[in-house]
N, C-alpha and C positions, 0 to 999 in steps of 0.2 A: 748105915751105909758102910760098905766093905774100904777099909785101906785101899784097896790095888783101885777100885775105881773113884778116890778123893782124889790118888794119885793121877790118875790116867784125867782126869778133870781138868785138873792144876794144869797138866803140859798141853791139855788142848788150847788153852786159853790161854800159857804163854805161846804156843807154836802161833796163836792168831795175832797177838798182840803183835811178834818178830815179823809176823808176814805185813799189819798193819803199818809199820815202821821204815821196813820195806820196799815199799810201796808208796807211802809218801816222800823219804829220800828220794826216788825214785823223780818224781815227780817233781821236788823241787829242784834236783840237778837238770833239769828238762828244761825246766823255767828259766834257770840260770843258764843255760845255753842259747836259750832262745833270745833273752833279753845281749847276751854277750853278741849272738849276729846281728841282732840290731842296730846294736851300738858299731860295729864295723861298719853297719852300711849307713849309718848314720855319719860317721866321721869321715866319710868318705867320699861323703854328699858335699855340694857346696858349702853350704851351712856349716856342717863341719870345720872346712875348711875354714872357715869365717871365726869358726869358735876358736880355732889353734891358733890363729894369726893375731887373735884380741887380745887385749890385755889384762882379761881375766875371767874368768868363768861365770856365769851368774849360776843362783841358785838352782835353777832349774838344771841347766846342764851337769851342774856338778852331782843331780841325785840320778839323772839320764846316765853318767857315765858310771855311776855305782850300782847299777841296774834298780835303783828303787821304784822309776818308772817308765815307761816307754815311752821315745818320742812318739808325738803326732803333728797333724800338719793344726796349726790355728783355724781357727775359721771366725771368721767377720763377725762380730758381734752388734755395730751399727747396724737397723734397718736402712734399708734403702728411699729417698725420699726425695719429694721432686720440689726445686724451688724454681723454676719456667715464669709462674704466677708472678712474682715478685721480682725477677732479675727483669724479666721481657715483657711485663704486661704493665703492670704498675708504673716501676721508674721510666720506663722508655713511651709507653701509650698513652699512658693515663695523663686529658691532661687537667687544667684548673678547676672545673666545675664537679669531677670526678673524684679531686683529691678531698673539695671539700665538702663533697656530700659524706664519703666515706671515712675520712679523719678529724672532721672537723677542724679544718685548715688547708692554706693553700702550698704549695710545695714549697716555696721559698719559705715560710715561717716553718716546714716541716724541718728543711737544712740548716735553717738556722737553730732550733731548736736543737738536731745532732750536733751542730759547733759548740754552742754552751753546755751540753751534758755529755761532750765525747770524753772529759777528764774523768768521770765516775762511772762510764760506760765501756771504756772501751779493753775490751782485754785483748793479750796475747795467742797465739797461734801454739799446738803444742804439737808434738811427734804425731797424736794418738787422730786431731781434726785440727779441722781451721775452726776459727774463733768465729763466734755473728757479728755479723758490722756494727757500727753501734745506729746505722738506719735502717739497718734491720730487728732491731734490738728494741728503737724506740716505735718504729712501725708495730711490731707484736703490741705492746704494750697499746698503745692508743686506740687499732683495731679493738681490741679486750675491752675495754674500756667507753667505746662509742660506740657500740653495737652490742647485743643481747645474745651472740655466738658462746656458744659452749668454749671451753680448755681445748678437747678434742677437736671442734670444728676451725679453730683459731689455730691449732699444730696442722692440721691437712692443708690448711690454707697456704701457710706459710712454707712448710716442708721440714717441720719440727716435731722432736715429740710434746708429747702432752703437761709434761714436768717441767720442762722447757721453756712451756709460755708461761707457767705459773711461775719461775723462778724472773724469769724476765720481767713479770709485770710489779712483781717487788723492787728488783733491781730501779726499774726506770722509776717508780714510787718516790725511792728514796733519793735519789740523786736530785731530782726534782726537790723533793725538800730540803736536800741539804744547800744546791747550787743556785737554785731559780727563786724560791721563796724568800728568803732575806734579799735577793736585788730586786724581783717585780713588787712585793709585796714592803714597800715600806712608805714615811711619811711625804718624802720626797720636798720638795717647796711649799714651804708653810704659806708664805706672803700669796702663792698664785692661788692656794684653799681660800682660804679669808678675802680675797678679791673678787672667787667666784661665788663661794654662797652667798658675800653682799652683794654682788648684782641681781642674786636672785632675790632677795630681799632678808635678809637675815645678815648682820653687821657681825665680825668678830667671831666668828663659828668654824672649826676647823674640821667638824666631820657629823655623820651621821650612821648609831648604830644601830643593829638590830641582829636577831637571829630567824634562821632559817633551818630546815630541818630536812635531810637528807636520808632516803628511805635504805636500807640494809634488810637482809634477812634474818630471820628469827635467830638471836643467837642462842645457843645450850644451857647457857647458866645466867641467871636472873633473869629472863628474858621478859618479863613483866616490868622493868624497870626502864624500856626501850620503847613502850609503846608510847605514845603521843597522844596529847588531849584529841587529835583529828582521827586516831584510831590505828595506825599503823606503826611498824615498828622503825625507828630512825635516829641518825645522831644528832646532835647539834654543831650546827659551825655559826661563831657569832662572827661578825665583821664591823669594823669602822672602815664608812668609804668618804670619798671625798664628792665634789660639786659634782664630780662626773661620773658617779658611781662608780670610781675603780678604789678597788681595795687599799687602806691604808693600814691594817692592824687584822689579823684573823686569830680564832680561837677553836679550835676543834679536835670532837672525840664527846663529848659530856652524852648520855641515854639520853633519847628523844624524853623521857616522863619529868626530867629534871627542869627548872621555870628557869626563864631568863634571868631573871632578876640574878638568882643564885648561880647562875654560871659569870655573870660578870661581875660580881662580888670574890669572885674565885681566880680569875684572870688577869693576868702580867699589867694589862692595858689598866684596869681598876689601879692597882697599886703605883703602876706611873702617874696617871690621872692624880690621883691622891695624893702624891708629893709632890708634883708640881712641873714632874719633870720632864714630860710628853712631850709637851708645844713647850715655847720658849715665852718667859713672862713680859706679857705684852696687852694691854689694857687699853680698855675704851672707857671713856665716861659717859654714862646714860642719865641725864636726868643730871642727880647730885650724886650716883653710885655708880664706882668705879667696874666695870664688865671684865672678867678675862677672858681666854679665849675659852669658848663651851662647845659640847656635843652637843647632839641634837637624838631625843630617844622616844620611843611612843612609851605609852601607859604604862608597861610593864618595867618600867625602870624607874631606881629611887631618883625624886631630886634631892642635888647635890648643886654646889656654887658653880662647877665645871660642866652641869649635865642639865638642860634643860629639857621639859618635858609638858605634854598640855595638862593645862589647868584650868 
C-alpha cells in the first residue's frame, strides 16, 4: 500500500473520530442546558420554593440541582382499595347472630378481645398511611382463620393487600400467645378442680389429659414424619383440662406420627408432674395409702403415682 494513501487513511479516521467528539460535546452541552431550564422552572415552582425555605436539601434535590437527574412529579404508589365492607356493613349492620356465624364470637367478646391484644397490636400512624386498627387487624386475622378464604379473597374483603393479611394473621398469632395464653390457659383454683371431679366421682384428681391432632398441609421437608396413625398429615396439641373441660396446661407443635406417650415425656407439664411441683402437696388417704393429687389419662399413657390410667 502507497505512503500517501496510509496517510490519507490515517486523517480520514482522525477527521471522523474529531467529528465524532464533536458531536457528542455537542450533545452533552444540549443536555446540560436542558437539564439547567428545568432546574429554573423547577425552583421556581412552589416546590422550589419550599426546597429554599427548608432547612436543608435532601438527597434527591441536591442531585436535581446538579442536574444528575430530572425532576418528576411522584406518583402514588398505593393501590386504591375499598374498606365500605368493614367500616359500614360489619361494625355498624352486622348484628349478633352474624358476628358469630362469621367470627366465631359475638361482638362484645370481639372488643374485648381488641382491649386485651391492643398493647401488641396496636401501631402508629406514619407520614407515608394511617396505621389498621388493632379491630381491624384482629378482624383480618380471625376472618383467616374461620373460614377456608384464600390470602387474596381475605385482602379484597377487607380492602388490604394480600401481604397484608398474611403479616397480620402472625401479628395477631403472636400476641395471642404472648398476652392471652399464660392469663386463659392456666391452673387457676386447684381446691374448685378437686371439688368438681369428686362430685363427678373421682376424689383428689386435678385434671384430665389427652392429645388431639390438628390437620396442616403437607409440609416440604420430612413430611412423612406428620402423617397420623388415621392417615393425614397433623400436629399434635396435648392438653390438661379440668372438671369443665377448659384448658389448664397445653403442649403444641410435636408431627402428627409422634405417640403420646413420647410427647408427654417431653413436655414442661411431665417435668413439673415429676417434682412435685404442679398442684400443691395435698393428700388423701384411700384405704391404708396415702393418694396425692393425680391426672387422669387413657391407655396411651405411663402409669405413674401422679397419673392414673385404666387397668
Amino acid at each position: 500500500m502507497e505512503p500517501s494513501a496510509i496517510i490519507a487513511d490515517v486523517l480520514s479516521v482522525a477527521n471522523n473520530s474529531r467529528l465524532i467528539a464533536h458531536l457528542f460535546q455537542t450533545l452533552m452541552q444540549r443536555n446540560r442546558e436542558r437539564r439547567q431550564r428545568n432546574l429554573r422552572e423547577y425552583l421556581n415552582s412552589e416546590r422550589g420554593i419550599d426546597l429554599l425555605q427548608s432547612a436543608g436539601p435532601r438527597t434527591l434535590d441536591i442531585m436535581v440541582a446538579m442536574g444528575h437527574v430530572d425532576p418528576v412529579e411522584r406518583r402514588c404508589w398505593a393501590r386504591e382499595t375499598s374498606t365500605d365492607w368493614w367500616d359500614r356493613i360489619v361494625l355498624q349492620v352486622w348484628d349478633e347472630s352474624q358476628w358469630l356465624r362469621n367470627f366465631r364470637m359475638r361482638k362484645g367478646t370481639f372488643m374485648e378481645l381488641c382491649e386485651l391484644l391492643s398493647p401488641a397490636l396496636k401501631r402508629q400512624n406514619t407520614k407515608m398511611r394511617a396505621a389498621l386498627t388493632v379491630e381491624k387487624r384482629l378482624a383480618i386475622a380471625l376472618w383467616k382463620l374461620a373460614t377456608p378464604d384464600s390470602y387474596r379473597s381475605v385482602a379484597n374483603q377487607f380492602g388490604v393487600g394480600k401481604s397484608t393479611v398474611g403479616a397480620v394473621v402472625m401479628q395477631v398469632a403472636r400476641a395471642i400467645t404472648k398476652l392471652l395464653v399464660p392469663r386463659v390457659v392456666s391452673l387457676g383454683n386447684v381446691q374448685l378442680i378437686l371439688d368438681g371431679f369428686a362430685a363427678m366421682g373421682f376424689p383428689n384428681c386435678g385434671g384430665a389429659i389427652d392429645g388431639t391432632h390438628i390437620p396442616i398441609l403437607a409440609p416440604d421437608h420430612q413430611a412423612s414424619e406428620y402423617i397420623n396413625r388415621k392417615g393425614y398429615f397433623s400436629i399434635v396439641l396435648q392438653a390438661l383440662v379440668d372438671h369443665k373441660g377448659r384448658f389448664t396446661n397445653i403442649n403444641v407443635g410435636w408431627p402428627g406420627k409422634v405417640h403420646d406417650a413420647r410427647i408427654f415425656r417431653n413436655s414442661g407439664l411431665f417435668q413439673l408432674l415429676q417434682q412435685g411441683t404442679f398442684f400443691p402437696d395435698q393428700k388423701i388417704t384411700v384405704g391404708d395409702v396415702e393418694m396425692p393429687i393425680v391426672i387422669l389419662g387413657d391407655p396411651a399413657y405411663p402409669l405413674m403415682p401422679w397419673l392414673m390410667k385404666p387397668y
